[in-house]
C-alpha positions in Angstrom: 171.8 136.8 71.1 170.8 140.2 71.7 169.4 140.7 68.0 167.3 137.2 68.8 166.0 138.7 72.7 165.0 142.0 70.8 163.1 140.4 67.8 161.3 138.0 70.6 160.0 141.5 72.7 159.3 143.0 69.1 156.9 139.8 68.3 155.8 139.3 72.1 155.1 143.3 71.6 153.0 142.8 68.2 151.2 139.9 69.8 150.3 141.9 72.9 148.6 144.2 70.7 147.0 141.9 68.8 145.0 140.5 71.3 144.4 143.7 73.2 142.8 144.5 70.5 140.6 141.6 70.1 139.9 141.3 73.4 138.6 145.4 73.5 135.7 143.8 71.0 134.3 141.8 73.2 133.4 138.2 73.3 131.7 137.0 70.1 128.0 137.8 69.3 125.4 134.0 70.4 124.8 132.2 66.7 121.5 133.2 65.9 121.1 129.7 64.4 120.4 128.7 68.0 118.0 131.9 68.9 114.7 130.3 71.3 115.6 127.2 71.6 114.3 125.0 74.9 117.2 122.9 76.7 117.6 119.3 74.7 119.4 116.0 75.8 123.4 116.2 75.4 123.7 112.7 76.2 121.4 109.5 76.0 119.2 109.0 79.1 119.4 105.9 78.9 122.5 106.0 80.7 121.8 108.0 83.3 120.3 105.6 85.6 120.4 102.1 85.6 119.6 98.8 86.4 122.6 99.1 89.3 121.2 102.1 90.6 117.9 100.2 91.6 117.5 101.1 95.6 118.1 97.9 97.5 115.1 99.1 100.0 112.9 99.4 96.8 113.7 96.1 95.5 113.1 94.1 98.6 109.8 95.6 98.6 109.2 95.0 95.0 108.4 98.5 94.4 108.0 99.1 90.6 106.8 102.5 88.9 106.7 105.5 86.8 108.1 108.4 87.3 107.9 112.0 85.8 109.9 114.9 87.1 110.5 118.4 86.0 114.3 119.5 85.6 115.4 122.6 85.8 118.2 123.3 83.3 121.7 125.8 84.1 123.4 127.9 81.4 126.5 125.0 81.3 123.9 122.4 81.0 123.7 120.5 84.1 120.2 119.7 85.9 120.5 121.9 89.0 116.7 121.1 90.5 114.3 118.5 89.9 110.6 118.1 90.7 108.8 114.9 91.1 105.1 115.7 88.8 104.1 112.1 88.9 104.9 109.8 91.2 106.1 105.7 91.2 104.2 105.3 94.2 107.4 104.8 96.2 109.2 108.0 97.5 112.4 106.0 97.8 112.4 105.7 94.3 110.7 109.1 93.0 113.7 110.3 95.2 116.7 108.5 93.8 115.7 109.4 90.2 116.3 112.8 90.9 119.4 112.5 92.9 120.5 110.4 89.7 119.2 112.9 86.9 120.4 116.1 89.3 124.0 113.9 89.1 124.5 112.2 85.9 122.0 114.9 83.5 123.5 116.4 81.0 122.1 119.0 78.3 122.5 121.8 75.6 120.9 124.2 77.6 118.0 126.5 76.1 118.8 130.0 74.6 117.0 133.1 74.5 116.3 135.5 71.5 120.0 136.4 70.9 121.4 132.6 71.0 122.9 133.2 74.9 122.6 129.8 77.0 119.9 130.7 79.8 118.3 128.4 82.5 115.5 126.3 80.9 113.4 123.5 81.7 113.2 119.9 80.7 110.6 117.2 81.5 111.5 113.3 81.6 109.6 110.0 82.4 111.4 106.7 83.6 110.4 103.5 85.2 111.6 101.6 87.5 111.4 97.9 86.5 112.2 94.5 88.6 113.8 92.3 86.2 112.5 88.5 86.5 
């Protein structure tokens, strides 16, 4: 037993100095294969609002519309602002897409020269349609 406790210190030893010494590198360099590239869709946007998420104040009042917003786009990918640059006509609406994009969005984020993810920016248009 004691043979089997001093092999497992020798190899918890080795290990230990294995990644001590990996770790001491540094983390590994960005890809350059994704050097200047602008934040694109992770996931379909379809999906990120939808029919259910029509506001109930907005459909009583038939409001119907276009809008386009500017995102703005974190590191990890997730929409952390959103600006409204043309609106449906109906704040109630222009409104709940972004609380739906800012909740539901997901991206690859942009990257700068060196392949690190950096904040970006990524435009979207969706409408607002009372189905029949």
């Amino acid at each position: 037993m004691l043979l089997i406790l001093a092999a497992g210190a020798a190899i918890l030893m080795v290990w230990g100095a294995v990644v001590w010494a990996i770790s001491a590198l540094g983390p590994p360099p960005p890809d350059p294969a994704l050097a200047n590239r602008e934040a694109r869709v992770a996931s379909s946007p379809g999906g990120w609002i939808t029919p259910d998420d029509y506001p109930i104040d907005a459909r009583k009042l038939g409001e119907t519309g276009r809008v386009a917003v500017t995102m703005v786009i974190s590191p990890r990918g997730r929409v952390t602002g959103c600006a409204v640059t043309q609106s449906s006509g109906s704040a109630n609406l222009d409104r709940t897409t972004c609380e739906l994009l800012q909740r539901r969005g997901r991206y690859l984020p942009a990257r700068d020269a060196s392949g690190a993810a950096i904040e970006g920016k990524a435009a979207l248009r969706f409408r607002w349609q009372l189905e029949d």
